[in-house]
N, C-alpha and C positions, 0 to 999 in steps of 0.2 A: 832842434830835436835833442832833447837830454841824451847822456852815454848810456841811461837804463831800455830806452827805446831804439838806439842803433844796435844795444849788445840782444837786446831780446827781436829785431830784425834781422840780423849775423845768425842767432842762433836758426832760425827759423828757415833762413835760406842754407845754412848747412844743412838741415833735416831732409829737406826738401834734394841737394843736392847727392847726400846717403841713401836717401830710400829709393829716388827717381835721376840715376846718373844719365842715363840714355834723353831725359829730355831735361836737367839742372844742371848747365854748367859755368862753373868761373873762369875758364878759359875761352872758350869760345860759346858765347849760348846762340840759341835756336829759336826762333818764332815758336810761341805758344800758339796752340789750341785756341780757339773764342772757347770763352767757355771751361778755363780749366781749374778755374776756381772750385766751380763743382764738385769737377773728380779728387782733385786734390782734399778739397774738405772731407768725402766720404771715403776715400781712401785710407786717411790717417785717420778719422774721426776722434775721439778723445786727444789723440796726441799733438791737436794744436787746435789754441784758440781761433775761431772766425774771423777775429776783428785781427789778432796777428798773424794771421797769415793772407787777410787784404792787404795788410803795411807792408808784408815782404815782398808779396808777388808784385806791388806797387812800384818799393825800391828795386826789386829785381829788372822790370822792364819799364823802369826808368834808367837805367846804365846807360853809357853810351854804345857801349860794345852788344849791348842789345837793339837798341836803335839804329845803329849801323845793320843790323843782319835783319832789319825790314828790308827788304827790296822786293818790290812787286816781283809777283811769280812765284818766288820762294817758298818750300812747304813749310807748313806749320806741322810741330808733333805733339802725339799726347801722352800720356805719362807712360807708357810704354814705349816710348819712340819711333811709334807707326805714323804715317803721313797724316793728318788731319784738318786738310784744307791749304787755301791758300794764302798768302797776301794780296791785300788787292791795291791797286795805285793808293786810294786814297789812303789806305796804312801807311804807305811809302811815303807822301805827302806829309802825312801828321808827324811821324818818326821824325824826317829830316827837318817839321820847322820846330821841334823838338830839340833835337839838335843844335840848331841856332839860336836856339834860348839858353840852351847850357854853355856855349861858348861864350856869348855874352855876358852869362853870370846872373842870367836874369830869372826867377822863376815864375810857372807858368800861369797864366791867365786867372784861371779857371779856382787857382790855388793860392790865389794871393791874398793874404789880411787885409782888409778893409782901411788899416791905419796905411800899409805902405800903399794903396790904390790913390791917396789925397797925396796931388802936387802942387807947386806954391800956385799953378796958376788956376788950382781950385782948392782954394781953403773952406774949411767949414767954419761955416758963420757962426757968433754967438748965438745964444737962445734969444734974445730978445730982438733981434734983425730977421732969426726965422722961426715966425712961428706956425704955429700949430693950424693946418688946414682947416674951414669950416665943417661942422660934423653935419651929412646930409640931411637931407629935411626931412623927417618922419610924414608919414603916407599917414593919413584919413581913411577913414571905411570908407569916403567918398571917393577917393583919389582912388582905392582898392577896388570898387565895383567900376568909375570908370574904366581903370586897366580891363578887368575883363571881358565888358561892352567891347572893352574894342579887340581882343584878341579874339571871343565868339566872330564879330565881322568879318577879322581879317583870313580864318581859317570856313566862313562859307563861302 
């Protein structure tokens, strides 16, 4: 991530942490709301872009210290910091193997380039050892009226 995209994330989770102290904190934060994206969007509206303020609330509960404070049970708050649901096991679940992906140093699955996914024990083969699938056989008006022969059958 360039320093323009961590400082314009920084800035965004400040904003977030001024307007909405009761539910953004850098000390100790709190289970989000499902769903808080929303309010947060219509809340500030003009005052931050959609796509940076997905990168924030991203980095934000991707922290550890946010991961840590999943534990099943636990309330979730929403930008007032009234109760808004709860954590259920499986949050608890994902958090903690979350968790031990950042201690590992490793990140996650779901988010990983295509380049770091290829390891030695699967290289990508030249163009000329793999090529290009056969392209499927174009259908017939014959091939097309049998299809429906038989779909009329199969539906009396």
């Amino acid at each position: 991530m360039s320093k323009t995209a961590s400082a314009r994330i920084a800035a965004v989770i400040e904003l977030l942490c001024d307007r909405f102290p009761q539910t953004f904190s850098r000390r100790g934060p709190q289970p989000l709301k499902v769903g808080v994206y929303a309010d947060v969007l219509a809340a500030l509206g003009d005052a931050v872009q959609p796509r940076g303020l997905q990168s924030a609330l991203r980095a934000y509960t991707s922290n550890a210290g946010y991961l840590r404070a999943l534990s099943a049970g636990a309330c979730r708050v929403d930008l007032d910091g009234n109760p808004a649901g709860t954590v259920t096991a499986e949050d608890e679940a994902v958090a903690k193997a979350r968790l031990a992906e950042l201690a590992k140093g490793t990140p996650p699955p779901a988010k990983m380039p295509a380049a770091q996914a290829v390891t030695k024990a699967s290289p990508i083969e030249p163009a000329e050892e793999n090529p290009k699938p056969p392209a499927p056989k174009r259908l017939s008006l014959a091939d097309l009226r049998e299809a429906g022969r038989r779909r009329r059958e199969a539906a009396a």
